[in-house]
N, CA, C and O of each residue as an XYZ file, in Angstrom:
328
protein
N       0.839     -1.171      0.000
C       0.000      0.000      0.000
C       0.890      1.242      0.000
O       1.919      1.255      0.675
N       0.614      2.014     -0.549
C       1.627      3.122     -0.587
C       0.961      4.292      0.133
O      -0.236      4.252      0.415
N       1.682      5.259      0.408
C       1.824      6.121      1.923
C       1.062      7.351      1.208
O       1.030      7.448     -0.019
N       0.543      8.141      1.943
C      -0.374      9.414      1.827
C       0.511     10.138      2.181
O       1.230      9.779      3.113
N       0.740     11.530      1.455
C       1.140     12.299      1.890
C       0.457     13.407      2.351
O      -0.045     13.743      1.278
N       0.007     14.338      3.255
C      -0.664     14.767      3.988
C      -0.278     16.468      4.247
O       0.908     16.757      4.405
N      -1.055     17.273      4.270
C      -0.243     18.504      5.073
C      -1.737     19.171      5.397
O      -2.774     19.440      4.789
N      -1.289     19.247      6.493
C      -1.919     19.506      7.773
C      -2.516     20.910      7.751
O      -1.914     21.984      7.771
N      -4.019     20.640      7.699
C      -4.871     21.956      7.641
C      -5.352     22.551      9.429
O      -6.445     22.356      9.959
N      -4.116     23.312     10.065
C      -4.429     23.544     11.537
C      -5.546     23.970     11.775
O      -5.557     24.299     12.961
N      -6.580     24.166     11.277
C      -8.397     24.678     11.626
C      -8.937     23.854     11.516
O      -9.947     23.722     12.208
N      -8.486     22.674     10.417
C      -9.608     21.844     10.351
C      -9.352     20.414     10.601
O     -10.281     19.612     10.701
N      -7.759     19.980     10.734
C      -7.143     18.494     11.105
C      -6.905     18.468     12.380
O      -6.993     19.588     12.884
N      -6.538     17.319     13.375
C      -6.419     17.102     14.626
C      -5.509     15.851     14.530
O      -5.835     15.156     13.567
N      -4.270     15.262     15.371
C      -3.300     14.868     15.031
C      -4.732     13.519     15.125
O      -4.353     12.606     14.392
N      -5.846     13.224     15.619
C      -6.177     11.849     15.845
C      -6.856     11.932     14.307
O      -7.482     10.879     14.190
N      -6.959     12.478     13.459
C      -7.506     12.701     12.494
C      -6.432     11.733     11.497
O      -6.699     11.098     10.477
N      -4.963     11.919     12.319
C      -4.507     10.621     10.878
C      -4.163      9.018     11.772
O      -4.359      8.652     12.931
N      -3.509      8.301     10.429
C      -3.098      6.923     11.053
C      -1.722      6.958     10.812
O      -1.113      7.909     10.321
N      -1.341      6.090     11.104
C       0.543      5.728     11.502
C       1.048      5.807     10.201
O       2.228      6.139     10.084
N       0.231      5.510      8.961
C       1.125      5.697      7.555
C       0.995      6.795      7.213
O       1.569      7.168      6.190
N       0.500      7.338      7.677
C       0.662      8.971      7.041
C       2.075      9.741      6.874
O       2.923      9.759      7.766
N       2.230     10.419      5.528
C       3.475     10.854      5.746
C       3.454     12.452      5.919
O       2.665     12.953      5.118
N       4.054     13.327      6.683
C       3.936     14.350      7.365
C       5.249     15.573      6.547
O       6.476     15.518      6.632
N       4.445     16.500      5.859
C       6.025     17.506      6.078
C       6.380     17.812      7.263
O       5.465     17.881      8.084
N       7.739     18.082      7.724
C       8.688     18.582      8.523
C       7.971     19.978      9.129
O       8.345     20.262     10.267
N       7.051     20.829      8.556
C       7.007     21.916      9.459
C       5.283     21.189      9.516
O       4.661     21.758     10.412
N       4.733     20.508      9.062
C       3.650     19.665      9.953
C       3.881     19.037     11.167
O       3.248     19.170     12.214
N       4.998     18.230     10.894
C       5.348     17.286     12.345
C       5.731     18.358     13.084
O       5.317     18.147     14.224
N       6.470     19.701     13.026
C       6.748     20.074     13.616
C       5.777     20.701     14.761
O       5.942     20.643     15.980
N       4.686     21.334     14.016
C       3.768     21.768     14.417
C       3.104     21.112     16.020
O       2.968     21.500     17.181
N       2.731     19.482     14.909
C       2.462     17.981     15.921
C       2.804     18.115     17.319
O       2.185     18.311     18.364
N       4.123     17.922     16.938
C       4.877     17.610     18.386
C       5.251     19.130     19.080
O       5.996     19.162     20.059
N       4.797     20.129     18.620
C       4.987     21.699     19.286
C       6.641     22.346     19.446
O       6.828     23.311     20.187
N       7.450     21.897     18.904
C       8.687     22.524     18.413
C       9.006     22.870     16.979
O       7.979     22.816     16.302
N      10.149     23.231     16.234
C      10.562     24.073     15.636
C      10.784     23.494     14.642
O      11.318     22.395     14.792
N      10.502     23.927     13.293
C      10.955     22.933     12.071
C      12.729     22.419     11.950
O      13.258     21.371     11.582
N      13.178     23.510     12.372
C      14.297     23.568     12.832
C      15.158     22.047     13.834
O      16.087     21.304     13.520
N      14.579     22.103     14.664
C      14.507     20.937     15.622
C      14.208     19.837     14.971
O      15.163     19.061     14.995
N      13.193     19.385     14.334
C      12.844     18.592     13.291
C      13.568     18.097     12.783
O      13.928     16.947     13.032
N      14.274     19.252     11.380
C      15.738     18.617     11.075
C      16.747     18.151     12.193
O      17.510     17.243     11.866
N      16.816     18.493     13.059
C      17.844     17.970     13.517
C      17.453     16.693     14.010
O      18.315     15.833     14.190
N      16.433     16.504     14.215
C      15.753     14.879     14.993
C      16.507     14.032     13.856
O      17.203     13.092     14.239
N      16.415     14.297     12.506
C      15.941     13.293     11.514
C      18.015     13.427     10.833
O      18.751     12.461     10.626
N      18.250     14.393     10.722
C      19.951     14.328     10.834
C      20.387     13.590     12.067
O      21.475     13.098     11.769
N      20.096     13.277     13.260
C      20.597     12.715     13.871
C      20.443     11.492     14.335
O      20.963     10.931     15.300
N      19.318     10.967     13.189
C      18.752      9.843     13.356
C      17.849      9.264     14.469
O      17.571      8.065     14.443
N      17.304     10.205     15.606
C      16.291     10.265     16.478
C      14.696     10.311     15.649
O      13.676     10.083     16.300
N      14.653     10.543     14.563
C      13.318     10.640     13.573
C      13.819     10.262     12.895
O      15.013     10.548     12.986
N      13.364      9.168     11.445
C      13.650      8.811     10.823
C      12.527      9.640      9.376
O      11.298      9.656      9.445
N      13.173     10.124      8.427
C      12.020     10.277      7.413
C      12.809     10.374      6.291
O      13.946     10.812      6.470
N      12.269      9.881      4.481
C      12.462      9.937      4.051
C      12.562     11.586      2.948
O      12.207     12.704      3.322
N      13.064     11.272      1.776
C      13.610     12.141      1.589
C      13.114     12.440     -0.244
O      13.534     11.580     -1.019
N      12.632     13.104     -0.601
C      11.962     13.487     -1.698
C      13.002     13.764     -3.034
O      13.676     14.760     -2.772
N      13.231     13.401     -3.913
C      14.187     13.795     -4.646
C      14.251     15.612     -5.064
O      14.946     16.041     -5.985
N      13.603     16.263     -4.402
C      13.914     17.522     -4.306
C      14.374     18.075     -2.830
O      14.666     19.239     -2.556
N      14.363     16.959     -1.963
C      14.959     16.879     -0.616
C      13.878     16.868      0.328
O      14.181     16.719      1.512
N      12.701     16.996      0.022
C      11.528     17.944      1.061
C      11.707     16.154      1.978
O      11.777     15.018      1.510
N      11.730     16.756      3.640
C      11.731     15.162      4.435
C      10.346     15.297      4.626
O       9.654     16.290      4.852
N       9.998     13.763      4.451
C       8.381     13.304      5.033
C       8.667     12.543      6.172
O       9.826     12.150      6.303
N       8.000     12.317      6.852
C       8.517     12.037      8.171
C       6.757     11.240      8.409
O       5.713     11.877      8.268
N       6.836      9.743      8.789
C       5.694      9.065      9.104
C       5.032      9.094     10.624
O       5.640      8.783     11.647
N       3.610      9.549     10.548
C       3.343     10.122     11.319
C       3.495      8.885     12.882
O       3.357      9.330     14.022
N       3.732      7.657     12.664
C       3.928      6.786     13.706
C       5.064      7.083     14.113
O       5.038      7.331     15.319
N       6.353      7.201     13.526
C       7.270      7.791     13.497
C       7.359      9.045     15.125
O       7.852      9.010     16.252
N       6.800      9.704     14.550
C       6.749     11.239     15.307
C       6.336     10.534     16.487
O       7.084     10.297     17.435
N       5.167     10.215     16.410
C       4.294      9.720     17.711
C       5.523      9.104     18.824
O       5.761      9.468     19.976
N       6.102      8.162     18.085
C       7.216      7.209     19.276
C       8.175      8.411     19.953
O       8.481      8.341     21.143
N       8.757      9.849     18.847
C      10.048     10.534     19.397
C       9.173     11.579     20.464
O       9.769     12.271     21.289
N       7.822     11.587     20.336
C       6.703     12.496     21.311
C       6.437     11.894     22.591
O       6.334     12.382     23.717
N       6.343     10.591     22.106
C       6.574      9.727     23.829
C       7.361      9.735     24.644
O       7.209     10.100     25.810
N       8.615      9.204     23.975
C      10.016      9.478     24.172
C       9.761     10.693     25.064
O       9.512     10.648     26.269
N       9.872     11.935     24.195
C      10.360     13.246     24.961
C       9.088     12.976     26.486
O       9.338     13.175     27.675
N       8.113     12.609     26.033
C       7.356     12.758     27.058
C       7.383     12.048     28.477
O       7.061     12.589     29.535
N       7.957     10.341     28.268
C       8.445      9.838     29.378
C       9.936     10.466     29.731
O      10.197      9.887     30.785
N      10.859     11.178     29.486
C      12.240     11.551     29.328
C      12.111     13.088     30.487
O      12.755     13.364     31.499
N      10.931     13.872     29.737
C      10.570     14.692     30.746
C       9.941     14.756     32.484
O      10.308     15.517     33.380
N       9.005     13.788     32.523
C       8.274     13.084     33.754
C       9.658     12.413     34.299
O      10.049     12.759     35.414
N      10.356     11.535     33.604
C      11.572     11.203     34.299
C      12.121     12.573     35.053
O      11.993     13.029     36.189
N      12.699     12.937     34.020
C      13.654     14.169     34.707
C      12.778     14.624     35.967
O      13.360     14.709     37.049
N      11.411     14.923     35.890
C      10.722     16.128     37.588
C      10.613     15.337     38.877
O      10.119     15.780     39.914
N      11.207     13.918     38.688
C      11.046     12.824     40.046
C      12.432     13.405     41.171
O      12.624     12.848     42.252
């Protein structure tokens, strides 16, 4: 099955609005997870996000993907306030 690519209408989409194959631009996910497109790239340069890569470069980034590095930060944070 091949992957949807998606970009995110903020008035009218809600992240439960997609499923795990969805593929996300970089300042969508960014949006998602509430940091910086900026940050983004660096998730996915450093291999903490994984997303592919468009032959004009644009990264798509799968929205299951995001979800796991959002947990992550989210148990990582609750860790840290104990």
């Amino acid at each position: 099955m091949k992957a949807t690519v998606r970009i995110i209408h903020p008035m009218q989409d809600t992240a439960e609005d997609l499923d795990g194959d969805t593929l996300l631009l970089s300042s969508d996910a960014a949006r998602i997870a509430n940091v910086t497109p900026a940050t983004v790239r660096y998730w996915t340069t450093t291999g903490k996000l994984r997303a592919k890569r468009t032959p004009s470069g644009v990264r798509l980034i799968r929205y299951s993907d995001l979800k796991r590095v959002i947990a992550e930060r989210s148990a990582s944070a609750a860790a840290s306030k104990r």
